[in-house]
N, CA, C and O atoms as a printed pandas DataFrame, in Angstrom:
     atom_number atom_name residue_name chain_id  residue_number  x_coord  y_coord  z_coord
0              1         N          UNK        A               1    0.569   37.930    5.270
1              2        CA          UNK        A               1    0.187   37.562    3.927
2              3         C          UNK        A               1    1.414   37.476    3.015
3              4         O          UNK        A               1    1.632   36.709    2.077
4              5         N          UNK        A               2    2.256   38.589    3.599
5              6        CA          UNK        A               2    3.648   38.312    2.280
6              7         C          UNK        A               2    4.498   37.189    2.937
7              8         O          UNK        A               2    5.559   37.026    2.336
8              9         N          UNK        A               3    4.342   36.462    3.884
9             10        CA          UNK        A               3    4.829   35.145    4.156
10            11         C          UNK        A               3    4.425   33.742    3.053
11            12         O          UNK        A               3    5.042   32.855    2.463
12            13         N          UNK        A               4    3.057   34.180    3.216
13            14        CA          UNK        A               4    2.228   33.196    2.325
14            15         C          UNK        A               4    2.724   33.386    0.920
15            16         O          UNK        A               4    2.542   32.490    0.096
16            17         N          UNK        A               5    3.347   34.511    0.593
17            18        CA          UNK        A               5    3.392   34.820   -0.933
18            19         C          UNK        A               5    5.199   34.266   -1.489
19            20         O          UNK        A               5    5.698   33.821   -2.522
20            21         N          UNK        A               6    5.601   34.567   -0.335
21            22        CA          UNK        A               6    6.979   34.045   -0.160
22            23         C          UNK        A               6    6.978   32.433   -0.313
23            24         O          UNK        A               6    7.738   31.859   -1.092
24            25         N          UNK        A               7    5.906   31.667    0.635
25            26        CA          UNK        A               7    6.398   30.588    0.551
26            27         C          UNK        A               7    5.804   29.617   -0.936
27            28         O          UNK        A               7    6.367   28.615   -1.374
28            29         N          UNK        A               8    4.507   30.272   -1.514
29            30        CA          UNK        A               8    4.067   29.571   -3.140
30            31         C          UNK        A               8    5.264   30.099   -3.867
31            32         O          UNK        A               8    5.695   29.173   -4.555
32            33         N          UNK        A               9    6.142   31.390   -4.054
33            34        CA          UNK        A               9    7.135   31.524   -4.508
34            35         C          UNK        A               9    8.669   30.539   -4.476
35            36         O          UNK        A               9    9.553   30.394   -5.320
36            37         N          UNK        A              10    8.545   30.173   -3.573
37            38        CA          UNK        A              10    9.853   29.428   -2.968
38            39         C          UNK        A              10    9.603   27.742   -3.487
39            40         O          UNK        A              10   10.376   26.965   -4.047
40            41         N          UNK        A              11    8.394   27.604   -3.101
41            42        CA          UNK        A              11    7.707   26.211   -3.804
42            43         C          UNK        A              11    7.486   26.146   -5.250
43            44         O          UNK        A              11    7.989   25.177   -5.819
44            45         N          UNK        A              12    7.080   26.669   -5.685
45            46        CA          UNK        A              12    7.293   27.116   -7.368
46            47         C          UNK        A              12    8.892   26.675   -7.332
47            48         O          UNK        A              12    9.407   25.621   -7.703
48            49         N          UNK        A              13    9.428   27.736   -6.811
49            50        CA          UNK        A              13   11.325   27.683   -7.777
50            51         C          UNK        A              13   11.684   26.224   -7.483
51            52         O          UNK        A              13   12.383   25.625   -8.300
52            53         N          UNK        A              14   11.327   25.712   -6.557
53            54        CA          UNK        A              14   12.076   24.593   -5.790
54            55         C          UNK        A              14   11.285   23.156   -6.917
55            56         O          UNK        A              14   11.890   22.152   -7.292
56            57         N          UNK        A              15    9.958   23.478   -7.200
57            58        CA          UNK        A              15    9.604   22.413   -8.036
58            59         C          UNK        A              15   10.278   22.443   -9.315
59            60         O          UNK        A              15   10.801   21.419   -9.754
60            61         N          UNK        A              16   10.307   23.539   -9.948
61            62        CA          UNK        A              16   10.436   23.371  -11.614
62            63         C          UNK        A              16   11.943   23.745  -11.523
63            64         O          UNK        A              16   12.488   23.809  -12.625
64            65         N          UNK        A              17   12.578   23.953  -10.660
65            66        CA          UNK        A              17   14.178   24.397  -10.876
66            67         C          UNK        A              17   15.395   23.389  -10.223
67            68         O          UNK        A              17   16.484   23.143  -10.741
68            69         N          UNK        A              18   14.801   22.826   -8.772
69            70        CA          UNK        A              18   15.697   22.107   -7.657
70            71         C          UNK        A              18   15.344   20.550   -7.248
71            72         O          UNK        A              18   15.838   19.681   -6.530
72            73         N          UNK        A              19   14.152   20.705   -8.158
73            74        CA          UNK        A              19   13.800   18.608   -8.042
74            75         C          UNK        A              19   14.087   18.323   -9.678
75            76         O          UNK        A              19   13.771   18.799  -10.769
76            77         N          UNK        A              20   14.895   17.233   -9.120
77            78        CA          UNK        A              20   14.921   16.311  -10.361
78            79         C          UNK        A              20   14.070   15.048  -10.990
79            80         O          UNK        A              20   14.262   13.877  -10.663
80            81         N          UNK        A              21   13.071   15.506  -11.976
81            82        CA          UNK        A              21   11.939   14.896  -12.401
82            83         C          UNK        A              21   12.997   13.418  -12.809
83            84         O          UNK        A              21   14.066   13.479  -13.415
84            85         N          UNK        A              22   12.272   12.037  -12.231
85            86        CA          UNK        A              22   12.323   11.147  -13.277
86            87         C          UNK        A              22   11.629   10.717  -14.427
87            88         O          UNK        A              22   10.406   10.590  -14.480
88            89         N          UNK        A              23   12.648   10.427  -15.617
89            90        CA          UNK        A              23   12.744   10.380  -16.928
90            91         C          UNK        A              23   11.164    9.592  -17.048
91            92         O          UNK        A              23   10.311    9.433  -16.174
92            93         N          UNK        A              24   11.170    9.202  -18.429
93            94        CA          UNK        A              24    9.494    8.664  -18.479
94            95         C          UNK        A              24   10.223    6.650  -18.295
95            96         O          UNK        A              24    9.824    5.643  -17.712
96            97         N          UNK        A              25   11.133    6.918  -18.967
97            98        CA          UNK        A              25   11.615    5.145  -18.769
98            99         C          UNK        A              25   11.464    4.970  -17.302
99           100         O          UNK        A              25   10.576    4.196  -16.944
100          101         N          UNK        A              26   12.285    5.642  -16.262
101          102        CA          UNK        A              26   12.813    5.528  -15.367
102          103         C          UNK        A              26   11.605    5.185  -14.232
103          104         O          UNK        A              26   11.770    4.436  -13.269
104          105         N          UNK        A              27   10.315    5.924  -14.573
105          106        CA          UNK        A              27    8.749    6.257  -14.144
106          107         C          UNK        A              27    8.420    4.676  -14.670
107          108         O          UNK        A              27    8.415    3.787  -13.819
108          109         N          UNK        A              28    8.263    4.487  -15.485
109          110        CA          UNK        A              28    7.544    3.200  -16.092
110          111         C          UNK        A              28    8.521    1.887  -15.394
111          112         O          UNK        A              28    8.087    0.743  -15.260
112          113         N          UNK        A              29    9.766    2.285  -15.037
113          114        CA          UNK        A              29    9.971    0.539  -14.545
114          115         C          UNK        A              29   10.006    0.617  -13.151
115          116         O          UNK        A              29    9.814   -0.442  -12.555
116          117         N          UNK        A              30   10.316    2.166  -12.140
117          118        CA          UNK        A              30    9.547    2.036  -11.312
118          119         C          UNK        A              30    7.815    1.469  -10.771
119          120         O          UNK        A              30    7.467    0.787   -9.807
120          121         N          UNK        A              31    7.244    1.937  -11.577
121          122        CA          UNK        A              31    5.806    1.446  -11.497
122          123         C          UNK        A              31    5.714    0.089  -11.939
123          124         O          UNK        A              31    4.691   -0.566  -11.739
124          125         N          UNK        A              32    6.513   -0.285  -12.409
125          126        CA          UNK        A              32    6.455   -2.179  -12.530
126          127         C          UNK        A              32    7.152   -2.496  -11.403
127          128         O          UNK        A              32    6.903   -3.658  -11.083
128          129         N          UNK        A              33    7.941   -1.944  -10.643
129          130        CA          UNK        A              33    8.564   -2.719   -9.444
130          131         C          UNK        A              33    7.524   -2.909   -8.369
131          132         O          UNK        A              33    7.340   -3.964   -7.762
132          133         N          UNK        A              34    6.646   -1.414   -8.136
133          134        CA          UNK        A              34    5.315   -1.501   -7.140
134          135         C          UNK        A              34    4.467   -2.307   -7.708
135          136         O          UNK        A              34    3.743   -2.989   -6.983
136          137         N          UNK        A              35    4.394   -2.382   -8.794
137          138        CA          UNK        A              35    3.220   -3.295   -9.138
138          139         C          UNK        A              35    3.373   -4.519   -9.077
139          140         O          UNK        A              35    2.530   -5.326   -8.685
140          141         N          UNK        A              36    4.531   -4.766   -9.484
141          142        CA          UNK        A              36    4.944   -6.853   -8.600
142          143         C          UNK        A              36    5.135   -6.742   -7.406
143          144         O          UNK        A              36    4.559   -7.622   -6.766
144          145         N          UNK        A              37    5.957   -5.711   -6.542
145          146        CA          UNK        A              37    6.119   -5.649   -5.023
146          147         C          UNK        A              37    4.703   -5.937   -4.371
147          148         O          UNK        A              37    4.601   -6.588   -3.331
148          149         N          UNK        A              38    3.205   -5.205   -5.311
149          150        CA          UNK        A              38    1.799   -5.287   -4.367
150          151         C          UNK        A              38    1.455   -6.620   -4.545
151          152         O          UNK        A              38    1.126   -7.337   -3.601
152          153         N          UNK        A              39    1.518   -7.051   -5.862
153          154        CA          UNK        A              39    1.201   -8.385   -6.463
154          155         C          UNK        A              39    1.112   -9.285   -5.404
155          156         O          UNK        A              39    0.071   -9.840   -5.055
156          157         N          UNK        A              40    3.048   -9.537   -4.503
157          158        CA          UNK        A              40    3.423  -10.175   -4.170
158          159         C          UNK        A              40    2.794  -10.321   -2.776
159          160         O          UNK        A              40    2.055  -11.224   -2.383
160          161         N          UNK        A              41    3.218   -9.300   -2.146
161          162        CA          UNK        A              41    2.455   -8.546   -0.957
162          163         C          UNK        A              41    0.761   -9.247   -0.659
163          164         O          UNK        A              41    0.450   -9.934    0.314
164          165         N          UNK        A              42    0.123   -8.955   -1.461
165          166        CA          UNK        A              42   -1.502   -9.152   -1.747
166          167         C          UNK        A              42   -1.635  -10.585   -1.556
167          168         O          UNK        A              42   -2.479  -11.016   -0.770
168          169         N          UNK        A              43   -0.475  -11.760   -2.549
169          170        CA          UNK        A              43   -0.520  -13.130   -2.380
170          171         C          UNK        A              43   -0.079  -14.169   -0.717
171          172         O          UNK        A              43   -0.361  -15.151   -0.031
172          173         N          UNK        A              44    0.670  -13.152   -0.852
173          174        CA          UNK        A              44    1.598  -13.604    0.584
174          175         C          UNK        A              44    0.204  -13.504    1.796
175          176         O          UNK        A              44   -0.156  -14.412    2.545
176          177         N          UNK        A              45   -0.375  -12.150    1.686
177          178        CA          UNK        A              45   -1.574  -12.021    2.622
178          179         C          UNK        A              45   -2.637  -12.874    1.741
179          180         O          UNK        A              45   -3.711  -13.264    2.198
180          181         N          UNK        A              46   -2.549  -12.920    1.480
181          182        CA          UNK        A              46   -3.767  -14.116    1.068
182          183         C          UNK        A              46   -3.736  -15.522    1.287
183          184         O          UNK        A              46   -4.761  -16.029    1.744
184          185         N          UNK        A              47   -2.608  -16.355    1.012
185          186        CA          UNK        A              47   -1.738  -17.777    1.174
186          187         C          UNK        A              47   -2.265  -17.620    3.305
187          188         O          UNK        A              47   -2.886  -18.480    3.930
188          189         N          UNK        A              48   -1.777  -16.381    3.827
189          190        CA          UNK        A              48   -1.919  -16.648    5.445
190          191         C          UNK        A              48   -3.223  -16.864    5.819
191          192         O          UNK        A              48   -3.660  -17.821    6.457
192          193         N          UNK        A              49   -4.069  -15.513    5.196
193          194        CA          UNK        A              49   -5.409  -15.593    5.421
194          195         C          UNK        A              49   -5.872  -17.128    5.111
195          196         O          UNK        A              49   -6.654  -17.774    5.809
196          197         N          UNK        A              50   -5.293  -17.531    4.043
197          198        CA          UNK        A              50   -6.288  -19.063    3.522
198          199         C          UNK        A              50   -5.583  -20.300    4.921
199          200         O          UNK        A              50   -6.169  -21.067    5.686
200          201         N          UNK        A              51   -4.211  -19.999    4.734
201          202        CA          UNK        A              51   -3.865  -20.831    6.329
202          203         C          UNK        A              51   -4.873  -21.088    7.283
203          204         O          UNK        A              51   -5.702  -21.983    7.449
204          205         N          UNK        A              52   -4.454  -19.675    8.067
205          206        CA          UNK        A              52   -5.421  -19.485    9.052
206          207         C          UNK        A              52   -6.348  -19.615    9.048
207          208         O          UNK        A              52   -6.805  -19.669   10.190
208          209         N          UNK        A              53   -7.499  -19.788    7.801
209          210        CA          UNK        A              53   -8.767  -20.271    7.525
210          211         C          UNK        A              53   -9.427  -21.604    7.885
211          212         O          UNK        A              53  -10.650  -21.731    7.920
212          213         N          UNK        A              54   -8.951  -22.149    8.031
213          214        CA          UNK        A              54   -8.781  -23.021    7.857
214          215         C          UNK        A              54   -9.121  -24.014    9.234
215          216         O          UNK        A              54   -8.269  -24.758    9.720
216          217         N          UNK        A              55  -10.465  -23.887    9.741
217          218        CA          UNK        A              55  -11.018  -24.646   11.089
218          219         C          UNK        A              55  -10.975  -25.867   11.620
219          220         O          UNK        A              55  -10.964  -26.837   10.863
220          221         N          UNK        A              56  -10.948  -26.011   12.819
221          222        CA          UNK        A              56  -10.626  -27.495   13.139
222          223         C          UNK        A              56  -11.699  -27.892   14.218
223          224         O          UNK        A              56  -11.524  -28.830   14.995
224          225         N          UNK        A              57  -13.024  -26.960   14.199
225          226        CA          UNK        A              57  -14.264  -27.068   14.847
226          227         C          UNK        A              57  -15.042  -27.574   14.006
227          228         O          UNK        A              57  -16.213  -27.286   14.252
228          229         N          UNK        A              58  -14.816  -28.595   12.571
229          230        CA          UNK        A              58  -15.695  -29.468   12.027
230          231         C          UNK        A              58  -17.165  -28.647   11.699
231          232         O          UNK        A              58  -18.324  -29.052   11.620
232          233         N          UNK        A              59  -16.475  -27.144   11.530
233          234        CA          UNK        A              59  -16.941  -26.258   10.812
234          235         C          UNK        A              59  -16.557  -26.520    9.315
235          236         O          UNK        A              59  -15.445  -26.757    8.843
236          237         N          UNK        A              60  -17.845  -26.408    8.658
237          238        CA          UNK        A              60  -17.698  -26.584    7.316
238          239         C          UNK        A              60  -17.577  -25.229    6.593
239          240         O          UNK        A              60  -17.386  -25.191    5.377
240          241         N          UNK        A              61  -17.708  -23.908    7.483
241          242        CA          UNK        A              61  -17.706  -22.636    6.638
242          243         C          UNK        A              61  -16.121  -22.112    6.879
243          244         O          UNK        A              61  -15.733  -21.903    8.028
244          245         N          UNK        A              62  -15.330  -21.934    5.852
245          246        CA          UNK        A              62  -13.946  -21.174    6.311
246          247         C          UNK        A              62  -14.142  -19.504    6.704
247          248         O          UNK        A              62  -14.769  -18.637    6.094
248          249         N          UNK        A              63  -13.617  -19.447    7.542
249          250        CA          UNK        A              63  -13.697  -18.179    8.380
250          251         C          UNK        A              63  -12.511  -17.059    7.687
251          252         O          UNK        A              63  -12.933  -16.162    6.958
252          253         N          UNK        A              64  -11.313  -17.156    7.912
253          254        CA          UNK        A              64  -10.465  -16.331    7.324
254          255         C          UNK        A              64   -9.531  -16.286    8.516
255          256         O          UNK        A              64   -9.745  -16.954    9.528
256          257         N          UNK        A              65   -8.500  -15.490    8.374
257          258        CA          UNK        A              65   -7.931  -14.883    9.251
258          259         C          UNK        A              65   -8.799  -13.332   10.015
259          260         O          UNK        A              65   -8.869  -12.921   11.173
260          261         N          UNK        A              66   -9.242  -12.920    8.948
261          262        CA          UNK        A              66  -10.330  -11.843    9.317
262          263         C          UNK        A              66  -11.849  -12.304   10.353
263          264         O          UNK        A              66  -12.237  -11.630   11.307
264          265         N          UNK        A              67  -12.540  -13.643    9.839
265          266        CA          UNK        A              67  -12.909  -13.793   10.684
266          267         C          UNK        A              67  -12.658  -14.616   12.424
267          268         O          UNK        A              67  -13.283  -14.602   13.484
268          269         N          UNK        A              68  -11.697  -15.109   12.039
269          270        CA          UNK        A              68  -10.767  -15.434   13.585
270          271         C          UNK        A              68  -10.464  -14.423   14.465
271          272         O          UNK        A              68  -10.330  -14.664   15.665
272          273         N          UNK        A              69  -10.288  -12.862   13.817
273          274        CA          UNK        A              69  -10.304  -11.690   14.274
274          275         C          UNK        A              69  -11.315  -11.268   14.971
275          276         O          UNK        A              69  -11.394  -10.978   16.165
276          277         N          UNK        A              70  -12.286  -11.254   13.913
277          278        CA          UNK        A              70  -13.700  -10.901   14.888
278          279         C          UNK        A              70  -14.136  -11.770   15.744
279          280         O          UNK        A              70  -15.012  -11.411   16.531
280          281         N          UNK        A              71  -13.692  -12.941   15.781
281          282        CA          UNK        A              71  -14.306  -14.138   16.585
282          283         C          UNK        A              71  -13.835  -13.911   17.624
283          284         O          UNK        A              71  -14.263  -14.676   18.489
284          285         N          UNK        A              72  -12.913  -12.978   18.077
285          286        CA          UNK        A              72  -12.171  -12.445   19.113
286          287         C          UNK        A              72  -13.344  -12.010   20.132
287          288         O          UNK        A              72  -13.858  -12.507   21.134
288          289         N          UNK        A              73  -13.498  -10.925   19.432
289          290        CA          UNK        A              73  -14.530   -9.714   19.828
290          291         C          UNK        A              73  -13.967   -8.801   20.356
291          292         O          UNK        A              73  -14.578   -8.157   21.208
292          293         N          UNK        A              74  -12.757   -8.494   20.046
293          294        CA          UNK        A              74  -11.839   -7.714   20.716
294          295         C          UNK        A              74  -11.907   -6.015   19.714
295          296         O          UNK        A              74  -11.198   -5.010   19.765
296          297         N          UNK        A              75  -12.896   -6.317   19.033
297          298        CA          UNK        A              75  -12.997   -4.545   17.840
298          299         C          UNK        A              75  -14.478   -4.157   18.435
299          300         O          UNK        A              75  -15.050   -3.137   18.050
């Protein structure tokens, strides 16, 4: 038990004493970099999915890349 007490002690000092918090600027333009990085990410998978959608069995329903997946039957 005094292991356990040792180590919330050690975690305590190490948070509020030995990490260096970033600033609130520094927080806010990080979170704009993930947030265009997903943006981008999200479009890029989407542009493939609509590719790959895209049938040449004179199917009139677009399938996806997701459903080309299941059309597998391999899940």
């Amino acid at each position: 038990m005094s292991k356990v007490k040792e180590y919330i002690n050690e975690t305590v000092t190490e948070l509020t004493q030995r990490v260096t918090w970033p600033t609130w600027k520094e927080l806010q333009s990080n979170t704009i970099v993930v947030v265009i990085a997903s943006v981008l990410i999200s479009l890029i998978i989407f542009s493939m999915d609509y590719v790959f959608g895209i049938t040449g069995d004179n199917s009139s329903t677009w399938r996806g890349l997701i459903g080309f997946i299941y059309k597998l039957d391999i899940f």
